[in-house]
C-alpha positions as CSV (number, residue, x, y, z in Angstrom):
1,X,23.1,149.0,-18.4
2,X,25.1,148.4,-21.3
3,X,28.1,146.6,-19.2
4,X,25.1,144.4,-18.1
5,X,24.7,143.6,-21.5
6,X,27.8,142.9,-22.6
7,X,28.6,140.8,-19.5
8,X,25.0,138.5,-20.5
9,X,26.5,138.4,-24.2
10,X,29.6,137.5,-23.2
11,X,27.5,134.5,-20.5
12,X,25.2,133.4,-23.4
13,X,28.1,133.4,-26.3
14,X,30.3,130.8,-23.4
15,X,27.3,128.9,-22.7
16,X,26.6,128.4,-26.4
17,X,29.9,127.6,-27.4
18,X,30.1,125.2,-24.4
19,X,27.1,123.3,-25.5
20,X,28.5,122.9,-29.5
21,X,31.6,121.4,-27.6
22,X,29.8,118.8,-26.2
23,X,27.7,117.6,-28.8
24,X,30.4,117.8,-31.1
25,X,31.9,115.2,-28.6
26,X,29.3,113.3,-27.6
27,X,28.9,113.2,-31.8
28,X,32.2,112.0,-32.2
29,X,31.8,109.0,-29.2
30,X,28.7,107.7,-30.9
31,X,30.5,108.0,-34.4
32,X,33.8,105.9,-33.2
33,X,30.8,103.2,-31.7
34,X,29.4,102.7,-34.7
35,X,32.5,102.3,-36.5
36,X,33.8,99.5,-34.0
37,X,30.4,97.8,-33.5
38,X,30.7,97.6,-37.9
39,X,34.2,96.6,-37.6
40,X,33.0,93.6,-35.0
41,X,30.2,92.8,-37.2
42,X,32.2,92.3,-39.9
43,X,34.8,90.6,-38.2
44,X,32.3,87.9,-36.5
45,X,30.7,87.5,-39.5
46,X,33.7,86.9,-41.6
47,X,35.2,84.7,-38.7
48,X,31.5,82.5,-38.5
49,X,31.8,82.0,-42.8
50,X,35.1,80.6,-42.0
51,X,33.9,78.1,-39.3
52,X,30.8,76.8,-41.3
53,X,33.3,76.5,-44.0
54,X,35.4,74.3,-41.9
55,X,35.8,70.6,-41.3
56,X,32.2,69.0,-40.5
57,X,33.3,66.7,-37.5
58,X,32.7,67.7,-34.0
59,X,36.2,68.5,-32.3
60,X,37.6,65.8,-30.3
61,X,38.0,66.1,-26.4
62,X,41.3,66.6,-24.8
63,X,42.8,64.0,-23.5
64,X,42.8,63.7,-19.7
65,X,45.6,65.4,-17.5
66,X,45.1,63.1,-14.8
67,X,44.0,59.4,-14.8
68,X,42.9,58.4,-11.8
69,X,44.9,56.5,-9.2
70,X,43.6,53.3,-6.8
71,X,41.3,53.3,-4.3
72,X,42.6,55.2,-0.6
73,X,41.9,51.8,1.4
74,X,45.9,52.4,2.4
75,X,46.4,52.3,5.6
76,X,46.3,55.9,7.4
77,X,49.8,57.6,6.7
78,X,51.0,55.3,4.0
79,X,51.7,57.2,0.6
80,X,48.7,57.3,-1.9
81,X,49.4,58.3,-5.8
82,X,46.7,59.9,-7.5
83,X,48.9,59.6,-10.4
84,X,52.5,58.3,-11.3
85,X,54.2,61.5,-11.2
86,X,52.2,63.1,-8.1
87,X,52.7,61.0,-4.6
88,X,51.9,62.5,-1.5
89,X,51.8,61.0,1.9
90,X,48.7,61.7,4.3
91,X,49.8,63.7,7.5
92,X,50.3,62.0,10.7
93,X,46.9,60.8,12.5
94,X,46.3,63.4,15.3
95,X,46.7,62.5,18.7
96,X,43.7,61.4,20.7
């Protein structure tokens, strides 16, 4: 009887200590999430005083990449530019 006991001390003292490992992890998880989500908080709100602080105009748009080219009313297989620097001819017409 008294190896029985021994072996449900030794069972219940594992289980124990297995459980304070995990909440001491689980502890330290939600701790280092706090800590980021105040760091973020910080960090948008410090970034969003900066942009109300900052010039009152709207920003402008880009300018465009592209502009576009003519019309295709080409005939079929003659070179069409959708811009200066891109020309491309259309392929052959398929035989019928």
């Amino acid at each position: 009887m008294t190896a029985l006991k021994v072996i449900v001390a030794a069972v219940t003292t594992a289980v124990f200590f297995t459980v304070a490992a995990a909440m001491a992890v689980v502890s330290l998880l939600a701790t280092h999430l706090v800590a980021v989500s105040v760091v973020a908080l910080l960090l948008a709100l410090i970034i969003g005083y900066g942009r109300r602080r900052g010039p009152s105009a709207p920003p402008l748009a880009p300018p465009a990449l592209m502009t576009p080219g003519p019309a295709a009313t080409m005939p079929y297989g003659m070179p069409y530019t959708a811009s200066a620097r891109h020309a491309r001819a259309l392929p052959p017409r398929p035989a019928q």
